[in-house]
TINU-286203 format. One line per field, with one value per residue: residue number from 1; x, y, z of N, C-alpha, C, O in turn. Coordinates in Angstrom, 2 decimals, m for minus. Layout:
// TINU-286203
n: NUM; ...;
n_x: X; ...;
n_y: Y; ...;
n_z: Z; ...;
ca_x: X; ...;
ca_y: Y; ...;
ca_z: Z; ...;
c_x: X; ...;
c_y: Y; ...;
c_z: Z; ...;
o_x: X; ...;
o_y: Y; ...;
o_z: Z; ...;
// end
This chain:
// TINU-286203
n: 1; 2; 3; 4; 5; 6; 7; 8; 9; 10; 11; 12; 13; 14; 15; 16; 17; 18; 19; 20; 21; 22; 23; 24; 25; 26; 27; 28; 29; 30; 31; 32; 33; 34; 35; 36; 37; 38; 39; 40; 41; 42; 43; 44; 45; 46; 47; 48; 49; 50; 51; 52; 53; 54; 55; 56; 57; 58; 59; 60; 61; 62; 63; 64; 65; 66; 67; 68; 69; 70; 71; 72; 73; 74; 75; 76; 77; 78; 79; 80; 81; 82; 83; 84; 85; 86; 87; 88; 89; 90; 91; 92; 93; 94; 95; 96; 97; 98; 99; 100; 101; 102; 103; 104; 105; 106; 107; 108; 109; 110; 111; 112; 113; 114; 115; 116; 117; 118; 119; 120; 121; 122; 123; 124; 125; 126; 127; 128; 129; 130; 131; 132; 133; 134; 135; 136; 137; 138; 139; 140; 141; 142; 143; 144; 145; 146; 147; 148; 149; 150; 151; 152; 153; 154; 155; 156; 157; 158; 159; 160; 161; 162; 163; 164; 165; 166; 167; 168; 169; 170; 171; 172; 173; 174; 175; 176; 177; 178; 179; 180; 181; 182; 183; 184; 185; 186; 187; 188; 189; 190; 191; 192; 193; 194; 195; 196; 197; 198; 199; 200; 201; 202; 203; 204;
n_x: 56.88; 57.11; 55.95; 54.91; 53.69; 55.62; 58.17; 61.46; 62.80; 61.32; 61.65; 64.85; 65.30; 63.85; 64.93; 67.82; 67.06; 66.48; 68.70; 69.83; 70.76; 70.25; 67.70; 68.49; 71.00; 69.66; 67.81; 68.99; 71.22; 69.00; 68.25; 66.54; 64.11; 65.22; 62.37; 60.56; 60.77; 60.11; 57.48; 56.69; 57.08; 54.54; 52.40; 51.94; 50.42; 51.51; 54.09; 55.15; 54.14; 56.04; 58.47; 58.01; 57.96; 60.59; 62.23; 61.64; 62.44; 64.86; 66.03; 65.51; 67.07; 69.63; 69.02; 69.23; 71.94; 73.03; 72.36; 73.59; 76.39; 76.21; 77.36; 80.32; 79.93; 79.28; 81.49; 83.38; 82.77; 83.16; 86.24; 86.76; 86.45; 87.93; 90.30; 92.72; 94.25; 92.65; 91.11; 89.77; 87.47; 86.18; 85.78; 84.23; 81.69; 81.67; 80.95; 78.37; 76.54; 76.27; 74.84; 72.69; 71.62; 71.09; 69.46; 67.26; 64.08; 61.42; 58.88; 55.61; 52.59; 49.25; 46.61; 43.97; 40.81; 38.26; 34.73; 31.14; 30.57; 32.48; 31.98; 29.64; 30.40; 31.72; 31.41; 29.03; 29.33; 29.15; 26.78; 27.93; 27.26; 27.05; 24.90; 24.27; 24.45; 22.47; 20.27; 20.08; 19.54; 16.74; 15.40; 15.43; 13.61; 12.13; 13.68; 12.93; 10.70; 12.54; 14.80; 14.88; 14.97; 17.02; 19.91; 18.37; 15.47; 15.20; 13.79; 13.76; 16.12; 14.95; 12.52; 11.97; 12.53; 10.64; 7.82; 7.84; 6.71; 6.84; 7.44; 5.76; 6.76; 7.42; 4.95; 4.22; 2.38; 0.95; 1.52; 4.49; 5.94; 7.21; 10.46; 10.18; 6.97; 3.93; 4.37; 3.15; 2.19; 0.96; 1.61; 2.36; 4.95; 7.56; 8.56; 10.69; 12.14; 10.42; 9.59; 11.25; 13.90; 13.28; 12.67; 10.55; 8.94; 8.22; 7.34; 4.15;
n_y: 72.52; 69.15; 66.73; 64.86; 65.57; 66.45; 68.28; 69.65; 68.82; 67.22; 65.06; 64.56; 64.19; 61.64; 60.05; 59.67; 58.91; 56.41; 55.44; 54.35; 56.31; 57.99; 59.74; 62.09; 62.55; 62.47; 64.57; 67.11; 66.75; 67.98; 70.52; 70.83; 70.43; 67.88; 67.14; 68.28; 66.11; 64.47; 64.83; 64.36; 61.90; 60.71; 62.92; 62.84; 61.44; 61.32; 61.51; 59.24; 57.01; 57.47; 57.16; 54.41; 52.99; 54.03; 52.78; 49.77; 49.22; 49.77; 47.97; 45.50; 46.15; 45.56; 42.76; 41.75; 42.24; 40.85; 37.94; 37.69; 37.38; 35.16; 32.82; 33.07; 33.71; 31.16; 29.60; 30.91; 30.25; 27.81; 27.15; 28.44; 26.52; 24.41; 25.03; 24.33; 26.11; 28.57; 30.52; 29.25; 30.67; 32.01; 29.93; 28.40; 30.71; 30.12; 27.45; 27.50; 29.05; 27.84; 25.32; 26.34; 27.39; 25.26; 23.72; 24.69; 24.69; 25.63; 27.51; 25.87; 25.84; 27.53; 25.90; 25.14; 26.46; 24.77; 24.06; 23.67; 22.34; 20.58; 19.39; 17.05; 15.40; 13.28; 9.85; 7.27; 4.21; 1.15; m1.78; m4.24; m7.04; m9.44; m10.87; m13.77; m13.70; m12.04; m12.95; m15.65; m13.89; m13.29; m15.42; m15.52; m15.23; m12.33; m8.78; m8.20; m5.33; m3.66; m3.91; m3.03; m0.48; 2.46; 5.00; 6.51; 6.24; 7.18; 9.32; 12.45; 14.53; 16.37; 15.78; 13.83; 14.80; 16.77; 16.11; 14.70; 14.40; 17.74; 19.33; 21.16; 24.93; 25.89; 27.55; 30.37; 30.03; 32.86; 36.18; 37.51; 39.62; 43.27; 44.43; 47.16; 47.40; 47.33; 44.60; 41.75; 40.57; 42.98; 44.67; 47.00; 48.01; 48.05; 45.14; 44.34; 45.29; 44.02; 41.19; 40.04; 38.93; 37.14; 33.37; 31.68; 30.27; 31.53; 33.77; 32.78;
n_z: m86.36; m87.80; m90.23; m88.88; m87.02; m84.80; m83.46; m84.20; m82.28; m80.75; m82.04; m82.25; m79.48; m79.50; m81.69; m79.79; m77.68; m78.49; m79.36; m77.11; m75.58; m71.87; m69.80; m69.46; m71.20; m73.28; m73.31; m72.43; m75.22; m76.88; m75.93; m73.73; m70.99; m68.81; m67.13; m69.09; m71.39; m70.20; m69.65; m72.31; m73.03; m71.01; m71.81; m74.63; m77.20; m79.29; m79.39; m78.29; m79.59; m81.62; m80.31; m79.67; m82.21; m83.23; m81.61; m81.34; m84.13; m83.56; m82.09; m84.06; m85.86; m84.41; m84.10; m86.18; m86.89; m84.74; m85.45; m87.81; m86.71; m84.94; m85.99; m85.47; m83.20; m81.44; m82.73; m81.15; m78.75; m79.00; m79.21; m77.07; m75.23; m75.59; m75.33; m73.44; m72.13; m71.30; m69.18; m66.34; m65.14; m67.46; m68.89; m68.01; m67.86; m70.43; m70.67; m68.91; m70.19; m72.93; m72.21; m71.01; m73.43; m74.68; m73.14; m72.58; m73.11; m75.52; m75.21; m74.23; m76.41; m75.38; m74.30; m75.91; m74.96; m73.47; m75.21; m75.14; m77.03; m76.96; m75.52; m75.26; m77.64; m77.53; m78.91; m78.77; m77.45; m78.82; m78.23; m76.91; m76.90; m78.88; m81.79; m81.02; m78.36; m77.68; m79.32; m76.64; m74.47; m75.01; m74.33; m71.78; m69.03; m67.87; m66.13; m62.54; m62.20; m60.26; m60.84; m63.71; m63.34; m64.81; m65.00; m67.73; m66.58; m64.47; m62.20; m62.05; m59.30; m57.43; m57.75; m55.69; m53.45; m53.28; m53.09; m50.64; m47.66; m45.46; m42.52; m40.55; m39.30; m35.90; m34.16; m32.44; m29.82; m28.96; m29.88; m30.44; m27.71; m27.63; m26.81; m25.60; m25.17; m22.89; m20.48; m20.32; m18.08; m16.71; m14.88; m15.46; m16.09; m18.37; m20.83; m20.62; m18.54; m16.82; m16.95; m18.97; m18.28; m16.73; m16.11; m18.60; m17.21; m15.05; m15.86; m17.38;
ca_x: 56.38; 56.96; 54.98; 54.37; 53.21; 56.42; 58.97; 62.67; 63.84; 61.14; 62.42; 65.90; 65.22; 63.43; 66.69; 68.85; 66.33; 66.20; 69.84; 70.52; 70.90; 69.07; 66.87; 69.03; 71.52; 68.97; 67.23; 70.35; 71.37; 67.58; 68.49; 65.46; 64.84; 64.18; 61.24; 59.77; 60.94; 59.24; 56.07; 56.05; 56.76; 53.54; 51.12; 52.00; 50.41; 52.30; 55.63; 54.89; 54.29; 57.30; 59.61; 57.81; 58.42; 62.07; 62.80; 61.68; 63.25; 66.38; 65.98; 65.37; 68.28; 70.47; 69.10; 70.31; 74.11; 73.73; 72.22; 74.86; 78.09; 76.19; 78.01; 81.38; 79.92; 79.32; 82.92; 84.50; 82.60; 83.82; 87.50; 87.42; 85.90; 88.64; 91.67; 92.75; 94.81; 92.24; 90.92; 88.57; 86.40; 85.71; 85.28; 82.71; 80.89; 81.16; 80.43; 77.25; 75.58; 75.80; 74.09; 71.64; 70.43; 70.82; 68.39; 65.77; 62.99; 60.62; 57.58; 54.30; 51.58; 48.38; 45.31; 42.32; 39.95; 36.96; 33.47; 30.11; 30.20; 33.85; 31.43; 29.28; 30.84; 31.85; 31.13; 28.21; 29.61; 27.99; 26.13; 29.16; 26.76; 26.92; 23.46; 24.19; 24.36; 21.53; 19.07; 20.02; 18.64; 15.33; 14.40; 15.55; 12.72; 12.38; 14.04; 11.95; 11.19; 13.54; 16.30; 15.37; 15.40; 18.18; 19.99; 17.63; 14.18; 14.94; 13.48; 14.88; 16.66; 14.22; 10.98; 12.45; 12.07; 9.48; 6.67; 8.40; 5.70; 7.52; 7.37; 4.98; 7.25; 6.77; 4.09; 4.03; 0.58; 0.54; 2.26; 5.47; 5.96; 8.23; 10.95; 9.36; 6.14; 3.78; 4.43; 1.99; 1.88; 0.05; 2.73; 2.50; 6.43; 8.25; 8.71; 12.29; 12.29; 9.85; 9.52; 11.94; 14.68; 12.97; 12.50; 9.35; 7.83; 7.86; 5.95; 3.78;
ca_y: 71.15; 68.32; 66.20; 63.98; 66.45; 66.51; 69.47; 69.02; 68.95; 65.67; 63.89; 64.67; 63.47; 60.57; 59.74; 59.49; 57.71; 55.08; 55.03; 54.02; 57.39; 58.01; 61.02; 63.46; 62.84; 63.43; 66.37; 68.07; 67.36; 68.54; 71.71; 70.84; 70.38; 66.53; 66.93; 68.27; 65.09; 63.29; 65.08; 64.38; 60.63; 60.85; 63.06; 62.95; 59.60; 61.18; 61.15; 57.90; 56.11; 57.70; 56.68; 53.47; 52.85; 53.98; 51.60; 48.53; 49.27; 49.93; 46.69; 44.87; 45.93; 44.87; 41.57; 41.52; 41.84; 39.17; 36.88; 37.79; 37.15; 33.87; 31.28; 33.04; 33.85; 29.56; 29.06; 31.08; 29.45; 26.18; 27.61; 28.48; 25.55; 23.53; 25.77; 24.26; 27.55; 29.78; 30.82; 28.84; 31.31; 32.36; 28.66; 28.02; 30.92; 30.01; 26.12; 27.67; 29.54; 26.78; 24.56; 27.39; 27.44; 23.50; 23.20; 25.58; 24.12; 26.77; 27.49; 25.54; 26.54; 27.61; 25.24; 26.27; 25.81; 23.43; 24.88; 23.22; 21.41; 19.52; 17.60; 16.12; 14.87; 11.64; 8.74; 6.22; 2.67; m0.02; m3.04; m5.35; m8.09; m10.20; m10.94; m14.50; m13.43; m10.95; m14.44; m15.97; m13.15; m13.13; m17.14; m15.40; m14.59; m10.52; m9.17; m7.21; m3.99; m3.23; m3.66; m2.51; 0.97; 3.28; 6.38; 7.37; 6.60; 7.22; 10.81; 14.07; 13.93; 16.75; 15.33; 12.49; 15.84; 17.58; 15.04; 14.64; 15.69; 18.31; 19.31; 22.25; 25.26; 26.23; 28.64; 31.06; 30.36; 34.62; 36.87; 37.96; 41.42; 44.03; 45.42; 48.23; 47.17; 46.86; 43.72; 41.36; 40.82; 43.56; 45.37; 48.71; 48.07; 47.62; 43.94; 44.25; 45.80; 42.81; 39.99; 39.78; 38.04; 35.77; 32.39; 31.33; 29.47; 32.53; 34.27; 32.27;
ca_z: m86.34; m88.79; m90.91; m88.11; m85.67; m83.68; m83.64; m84.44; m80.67; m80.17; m83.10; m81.51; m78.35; m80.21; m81.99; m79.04; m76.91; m79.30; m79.71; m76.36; m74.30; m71.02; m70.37; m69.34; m72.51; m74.49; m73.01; m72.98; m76.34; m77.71; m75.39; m73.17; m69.45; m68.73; m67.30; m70.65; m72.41; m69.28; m70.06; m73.59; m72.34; m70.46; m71.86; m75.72; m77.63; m81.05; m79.14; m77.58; m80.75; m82.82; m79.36; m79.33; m83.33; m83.73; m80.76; m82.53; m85.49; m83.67; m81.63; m85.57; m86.40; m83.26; m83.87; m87.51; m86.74; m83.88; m86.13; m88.70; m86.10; m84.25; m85.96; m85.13; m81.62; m81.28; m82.87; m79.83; m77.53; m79.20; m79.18; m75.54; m74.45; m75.87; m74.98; m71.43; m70.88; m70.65; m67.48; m65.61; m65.00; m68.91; m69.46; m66.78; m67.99; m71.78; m70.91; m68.82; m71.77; m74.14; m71.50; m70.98; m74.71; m75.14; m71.99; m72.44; m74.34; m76.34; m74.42; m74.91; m76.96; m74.50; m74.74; m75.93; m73.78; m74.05; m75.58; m74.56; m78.25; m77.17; m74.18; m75.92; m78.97; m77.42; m80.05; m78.08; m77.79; m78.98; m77.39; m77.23; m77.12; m80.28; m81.99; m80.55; m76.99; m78.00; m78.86; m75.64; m73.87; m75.19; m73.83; m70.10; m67.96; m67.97; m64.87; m62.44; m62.69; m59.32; m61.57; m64.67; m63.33; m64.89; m64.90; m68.37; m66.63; m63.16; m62.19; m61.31; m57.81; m56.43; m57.31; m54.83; m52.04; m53.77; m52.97; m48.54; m46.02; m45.00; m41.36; m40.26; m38.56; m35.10; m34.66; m31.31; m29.51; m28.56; m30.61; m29.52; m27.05; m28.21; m25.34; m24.88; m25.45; m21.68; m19.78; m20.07; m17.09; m16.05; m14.07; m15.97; m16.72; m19.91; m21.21; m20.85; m17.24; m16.22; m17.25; m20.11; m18.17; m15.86; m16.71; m18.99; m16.50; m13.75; m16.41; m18.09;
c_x: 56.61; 55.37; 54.34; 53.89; 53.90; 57.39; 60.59; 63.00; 63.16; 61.87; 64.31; 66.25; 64.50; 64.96; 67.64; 68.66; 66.53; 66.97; 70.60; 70.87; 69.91; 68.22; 67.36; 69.44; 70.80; 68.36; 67.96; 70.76; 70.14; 67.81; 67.45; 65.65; 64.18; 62.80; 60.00; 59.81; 60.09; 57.77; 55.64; 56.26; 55.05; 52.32; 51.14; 51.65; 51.42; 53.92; 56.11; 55.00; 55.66; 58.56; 59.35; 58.61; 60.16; 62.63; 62.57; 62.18; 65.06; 66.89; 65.95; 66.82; 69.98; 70.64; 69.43; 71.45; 73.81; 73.45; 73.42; 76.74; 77.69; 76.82; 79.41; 81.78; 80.30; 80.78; 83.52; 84.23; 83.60; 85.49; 87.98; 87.19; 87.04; 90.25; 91.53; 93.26; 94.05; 91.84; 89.69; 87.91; 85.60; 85.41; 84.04; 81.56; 80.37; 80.32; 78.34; 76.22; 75.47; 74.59; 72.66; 70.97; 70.77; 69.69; 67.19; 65.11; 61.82; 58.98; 56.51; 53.51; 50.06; 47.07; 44.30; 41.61; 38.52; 36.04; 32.36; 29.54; 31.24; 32.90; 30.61; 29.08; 31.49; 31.13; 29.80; 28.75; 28.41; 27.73; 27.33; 28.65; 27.10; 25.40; 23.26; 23.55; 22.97; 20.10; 19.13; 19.26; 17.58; 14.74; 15.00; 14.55; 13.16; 12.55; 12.70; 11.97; 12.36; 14.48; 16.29; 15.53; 17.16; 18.04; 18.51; 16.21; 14.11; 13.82; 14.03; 15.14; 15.15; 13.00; 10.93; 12.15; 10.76; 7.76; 6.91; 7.58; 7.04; 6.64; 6.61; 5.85; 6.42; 5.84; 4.09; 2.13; 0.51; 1.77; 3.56; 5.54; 7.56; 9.25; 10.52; 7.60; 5.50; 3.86; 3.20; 1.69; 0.94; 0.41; 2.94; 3.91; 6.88; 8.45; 10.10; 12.70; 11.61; 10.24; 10.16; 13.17; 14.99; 12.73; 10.68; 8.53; 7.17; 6.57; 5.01; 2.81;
c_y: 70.49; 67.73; 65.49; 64.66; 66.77; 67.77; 68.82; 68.47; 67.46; 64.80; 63.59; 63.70; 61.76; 60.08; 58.89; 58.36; 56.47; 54.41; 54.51; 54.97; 57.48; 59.49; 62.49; 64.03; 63.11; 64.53; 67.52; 67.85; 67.78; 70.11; 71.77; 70.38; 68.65; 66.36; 67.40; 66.72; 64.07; 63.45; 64.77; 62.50; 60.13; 61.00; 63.29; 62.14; 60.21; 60.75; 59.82; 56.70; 56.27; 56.88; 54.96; 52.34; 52.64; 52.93; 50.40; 48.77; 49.13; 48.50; 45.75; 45.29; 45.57; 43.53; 40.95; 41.50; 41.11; 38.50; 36.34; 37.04; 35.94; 32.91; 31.48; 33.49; 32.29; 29.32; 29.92; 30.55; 28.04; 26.16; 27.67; 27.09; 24.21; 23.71; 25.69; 25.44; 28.68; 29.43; 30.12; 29.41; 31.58; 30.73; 27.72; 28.76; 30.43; 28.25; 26.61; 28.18; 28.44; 26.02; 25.05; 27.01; 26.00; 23.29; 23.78; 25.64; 25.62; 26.67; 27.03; 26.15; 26.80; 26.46; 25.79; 25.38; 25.36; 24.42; 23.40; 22.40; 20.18; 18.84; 17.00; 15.60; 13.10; 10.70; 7.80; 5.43; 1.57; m1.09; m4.17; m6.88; m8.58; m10.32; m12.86; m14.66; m12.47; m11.94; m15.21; m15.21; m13.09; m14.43; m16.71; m15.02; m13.05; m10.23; m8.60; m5.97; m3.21; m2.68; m3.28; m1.30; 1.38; 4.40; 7.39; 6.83; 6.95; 8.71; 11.50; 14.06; 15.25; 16.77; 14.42; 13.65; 16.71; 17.33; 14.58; 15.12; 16.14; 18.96; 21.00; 23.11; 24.99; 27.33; 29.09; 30.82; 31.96; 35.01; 37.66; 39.60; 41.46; 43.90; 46.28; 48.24; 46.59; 45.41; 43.26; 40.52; 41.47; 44.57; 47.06; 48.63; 47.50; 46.62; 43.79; 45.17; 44.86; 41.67; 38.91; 38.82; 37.14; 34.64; 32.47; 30.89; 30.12; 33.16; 33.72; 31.72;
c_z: m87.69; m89.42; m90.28; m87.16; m84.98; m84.13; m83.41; m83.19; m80.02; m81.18; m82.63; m80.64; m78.34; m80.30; m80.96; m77.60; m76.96; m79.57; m78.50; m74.75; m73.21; m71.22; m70.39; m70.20; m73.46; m74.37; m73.50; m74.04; m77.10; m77.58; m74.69; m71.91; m69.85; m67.97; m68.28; m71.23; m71.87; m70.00; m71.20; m73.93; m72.04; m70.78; m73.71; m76.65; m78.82; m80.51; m78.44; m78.46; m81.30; m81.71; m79.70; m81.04; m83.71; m82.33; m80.70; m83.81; m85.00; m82.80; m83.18; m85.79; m85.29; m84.00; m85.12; m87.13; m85.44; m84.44; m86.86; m87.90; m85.09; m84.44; m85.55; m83.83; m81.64; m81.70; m81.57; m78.85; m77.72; m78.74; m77.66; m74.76; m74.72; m75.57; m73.22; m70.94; m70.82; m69.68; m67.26; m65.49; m66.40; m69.50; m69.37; m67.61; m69.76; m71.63; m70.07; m69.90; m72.72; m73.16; m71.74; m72.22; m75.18; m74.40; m71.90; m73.42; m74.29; m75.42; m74.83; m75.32; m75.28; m74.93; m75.14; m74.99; m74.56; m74.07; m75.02; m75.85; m77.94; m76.00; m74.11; m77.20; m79.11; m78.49; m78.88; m78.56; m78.21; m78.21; m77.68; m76.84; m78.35; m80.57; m81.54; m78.97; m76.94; m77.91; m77.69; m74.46; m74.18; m74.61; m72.38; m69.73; m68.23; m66.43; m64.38; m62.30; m62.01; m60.23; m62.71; m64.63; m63.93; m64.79; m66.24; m67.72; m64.99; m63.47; m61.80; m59.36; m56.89; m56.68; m56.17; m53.15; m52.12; m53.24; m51.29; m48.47; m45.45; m43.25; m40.99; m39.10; m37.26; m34.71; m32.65; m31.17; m29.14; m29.19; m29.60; m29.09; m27.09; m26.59; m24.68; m25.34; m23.36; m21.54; m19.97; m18.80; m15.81; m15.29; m14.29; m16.66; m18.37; m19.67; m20.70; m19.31; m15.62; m16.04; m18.35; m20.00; m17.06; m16.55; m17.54; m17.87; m15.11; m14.49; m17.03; m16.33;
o_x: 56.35; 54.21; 53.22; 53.62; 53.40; 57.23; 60.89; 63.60; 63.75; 62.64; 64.85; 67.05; 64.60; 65.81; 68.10; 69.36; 66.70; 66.82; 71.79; 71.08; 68.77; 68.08; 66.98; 69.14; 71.11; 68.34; 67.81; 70.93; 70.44; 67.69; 67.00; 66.73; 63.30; 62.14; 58.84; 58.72; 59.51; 57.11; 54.43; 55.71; 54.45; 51.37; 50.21; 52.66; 52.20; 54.69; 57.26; 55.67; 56.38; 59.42; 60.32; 59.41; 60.79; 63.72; 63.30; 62.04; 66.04; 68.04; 67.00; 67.66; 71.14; 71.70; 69.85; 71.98; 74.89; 74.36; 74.04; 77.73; 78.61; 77.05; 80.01; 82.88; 81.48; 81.39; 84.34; 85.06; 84.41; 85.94; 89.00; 87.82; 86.94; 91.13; 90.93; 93.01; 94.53; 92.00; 88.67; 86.92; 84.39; 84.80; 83.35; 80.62; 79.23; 79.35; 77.31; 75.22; 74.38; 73.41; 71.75; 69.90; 70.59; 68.80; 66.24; 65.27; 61.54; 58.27; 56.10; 53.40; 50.18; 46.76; 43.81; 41.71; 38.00; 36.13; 32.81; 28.42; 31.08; 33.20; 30.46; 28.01; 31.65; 30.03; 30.24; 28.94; 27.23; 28.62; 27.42; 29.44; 27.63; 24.61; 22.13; 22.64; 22.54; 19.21; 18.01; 18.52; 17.03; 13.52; 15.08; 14.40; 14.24; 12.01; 11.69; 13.03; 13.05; 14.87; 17.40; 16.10; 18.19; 17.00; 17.90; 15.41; 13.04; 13.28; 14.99; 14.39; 14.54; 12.24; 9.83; 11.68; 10.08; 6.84; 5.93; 7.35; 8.00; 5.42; 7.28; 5.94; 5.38; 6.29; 3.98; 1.16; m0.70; 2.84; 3.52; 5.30; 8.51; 8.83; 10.42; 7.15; 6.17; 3.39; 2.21; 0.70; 0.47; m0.44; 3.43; 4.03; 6.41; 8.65; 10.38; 13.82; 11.87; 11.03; 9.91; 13.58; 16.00; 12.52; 9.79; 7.37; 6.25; 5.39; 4.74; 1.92;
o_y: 71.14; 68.08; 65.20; 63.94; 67.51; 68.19; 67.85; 67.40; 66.70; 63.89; 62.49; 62.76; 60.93; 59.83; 57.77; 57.60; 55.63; 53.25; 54.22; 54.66; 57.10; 60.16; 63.53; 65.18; 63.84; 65.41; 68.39; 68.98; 67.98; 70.90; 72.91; 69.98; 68.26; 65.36; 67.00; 66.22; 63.16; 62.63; 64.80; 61.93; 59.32; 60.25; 64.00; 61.84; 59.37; 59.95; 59.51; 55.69; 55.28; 56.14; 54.25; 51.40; 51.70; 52.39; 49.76; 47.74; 48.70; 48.08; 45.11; 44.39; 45.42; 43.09; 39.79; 40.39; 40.64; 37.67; 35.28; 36.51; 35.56; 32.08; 30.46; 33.67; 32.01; 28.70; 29.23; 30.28; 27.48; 25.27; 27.22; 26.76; 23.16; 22.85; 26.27; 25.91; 29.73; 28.32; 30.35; 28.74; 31.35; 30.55; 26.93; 28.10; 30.39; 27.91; 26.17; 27.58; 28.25; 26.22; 24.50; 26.40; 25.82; 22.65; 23.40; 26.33; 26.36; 25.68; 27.57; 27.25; 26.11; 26.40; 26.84; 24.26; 25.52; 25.43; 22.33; 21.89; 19.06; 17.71; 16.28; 15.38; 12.25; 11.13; 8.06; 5.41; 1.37; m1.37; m4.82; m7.77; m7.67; m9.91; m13.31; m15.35; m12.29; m11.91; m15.67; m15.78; m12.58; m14.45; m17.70; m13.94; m12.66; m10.89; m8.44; m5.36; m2.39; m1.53; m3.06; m0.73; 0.80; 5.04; 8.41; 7.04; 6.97; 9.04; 11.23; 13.65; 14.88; 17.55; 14.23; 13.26; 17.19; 18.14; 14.05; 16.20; 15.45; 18.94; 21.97; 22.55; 24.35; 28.36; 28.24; 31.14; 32.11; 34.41; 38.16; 40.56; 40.71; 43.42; 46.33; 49.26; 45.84; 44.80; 43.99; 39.79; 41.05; 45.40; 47.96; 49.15; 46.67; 46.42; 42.64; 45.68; 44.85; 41.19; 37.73; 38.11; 36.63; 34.83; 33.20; 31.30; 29.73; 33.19; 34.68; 30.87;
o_z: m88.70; m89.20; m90.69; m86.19; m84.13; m85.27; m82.72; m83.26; m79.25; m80.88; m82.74; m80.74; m77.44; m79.45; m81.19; m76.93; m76.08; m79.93; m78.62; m73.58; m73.46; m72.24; m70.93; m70.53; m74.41; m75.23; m74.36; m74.49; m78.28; m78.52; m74.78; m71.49; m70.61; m68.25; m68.24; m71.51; m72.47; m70.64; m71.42; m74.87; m72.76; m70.56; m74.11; m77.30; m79.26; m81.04; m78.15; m78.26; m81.44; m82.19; m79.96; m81.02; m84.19; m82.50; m79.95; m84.48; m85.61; m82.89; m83.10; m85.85; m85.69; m84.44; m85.20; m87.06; m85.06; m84.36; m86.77; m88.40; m84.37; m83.56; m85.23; m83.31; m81.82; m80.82; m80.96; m77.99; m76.97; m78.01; m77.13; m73.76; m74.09; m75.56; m72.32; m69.83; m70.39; m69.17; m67.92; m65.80; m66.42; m70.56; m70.01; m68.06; m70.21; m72.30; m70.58; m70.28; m73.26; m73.47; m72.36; m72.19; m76.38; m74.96; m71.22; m74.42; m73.35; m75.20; m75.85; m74.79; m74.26; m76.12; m74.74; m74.51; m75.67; m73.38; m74.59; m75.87; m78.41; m75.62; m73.13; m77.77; m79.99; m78.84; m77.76; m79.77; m77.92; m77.41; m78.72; m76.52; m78.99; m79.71; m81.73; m78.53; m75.80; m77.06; m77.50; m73.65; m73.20; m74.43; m71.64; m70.30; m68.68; m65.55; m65.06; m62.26; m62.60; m60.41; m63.20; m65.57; m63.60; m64.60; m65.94; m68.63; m64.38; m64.52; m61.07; m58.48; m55.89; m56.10; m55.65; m52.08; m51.21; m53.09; m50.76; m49.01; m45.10; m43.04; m41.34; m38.00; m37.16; m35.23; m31.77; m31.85; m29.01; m29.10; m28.47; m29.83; m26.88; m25.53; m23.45; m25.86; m22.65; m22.50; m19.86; m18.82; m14.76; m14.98; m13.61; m17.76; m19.15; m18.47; m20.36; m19.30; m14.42; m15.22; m18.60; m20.92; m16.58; m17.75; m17.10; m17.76; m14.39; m14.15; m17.75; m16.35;
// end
């Protein structure tokens, strides 16, 4: 085992992972079966991290040499795109890719979402009376009260039900008989062998 916990043959199979190979190529060059390499996939977090590690690093450095050869990628596009004798097809696809990254705007940021301070922070307007229009109102008659009700003195909507005569259920004059409970009747028989699915008014 190394310094990192792993033994030459994961760092190996690390390596080759990272470099592109699938699982077999690397099993076999570690000298291991692939479903070891699976298992250490699976049930290993140290070999999980080190795989996970050297395969951003090796992605970082991909994306260094495309950076590096973009402006003389964009000049061949430019080149083909201007050369009538190449092939229609290589022209199509180079004129599609430019399109592609001319047209595809950068993804929006997410909103934050509203807190219970952003809804009531509203500003109150002011009385867009004037203090002119303000003395005219005071030599009006006061209305009546009908109308001076508002939303701040009304009252709460279910004191408005709270305060209803409400309606007294219905109440059974004789307590109700079970199914198997005797007939009241008198019959000796079960409720439900009697009198249970004649009309009310036979029994009663």
């Amino acid at each position: 085992m190394t310094d990192s916990g792993l033994s030459p043959q994961q760092l190996q199979v690390i390596d080759a992972l990272s470099s592109g190979a699938n699982l077999s190529d690397a099993a076999a060059l570690a000298g291991v079966h692939r479903n070891t390499v699976a298992g250490w996939r699976r049930n290993f977090p140290r070999f999980q991290a080190a795989l996970a590690h050297a395969q951003y690093d090796r992605a970082l450095l991909f994306r260094e040499r495309a950076e590096a050869l973009a402006d003389l990628a964009f000049a061949t596009l430019r080149d083909i795109l201007a050369d009538l004798k190449a092939s229609p097809s290589v022209r199509l696809k180079a004129a599609m890719f430019v399109i592609e990254m001319a047209v595809t705007p950068s993804p929006p940021k997410p909103d934050k979402p509203l807190t219970s301070n952003h809804l009531f922070t509203a500003p109150i307007p002011e009385d867009p009376k004037g203090e002119e229009e303000a003395a005219e109102d005071e030599g009006q008659p006061e209305a009546p009260a009908a109308q001076k009700c508002t939303t701040m003195n009304a009252p709460p909507r279910y004191t408005m039900h709270k305060n209803a005569q409400q309606e007294e259920p219905y109440r059974r004059p004789d307590p109700k008989t079970g199914r198997n409970q005797p007939c009241p009747c008198g019959s000796g028989k079960k409720y439900k062998r009697c009198c249970l699915s004649k009309p009310l008014t036979a029994t009663a």
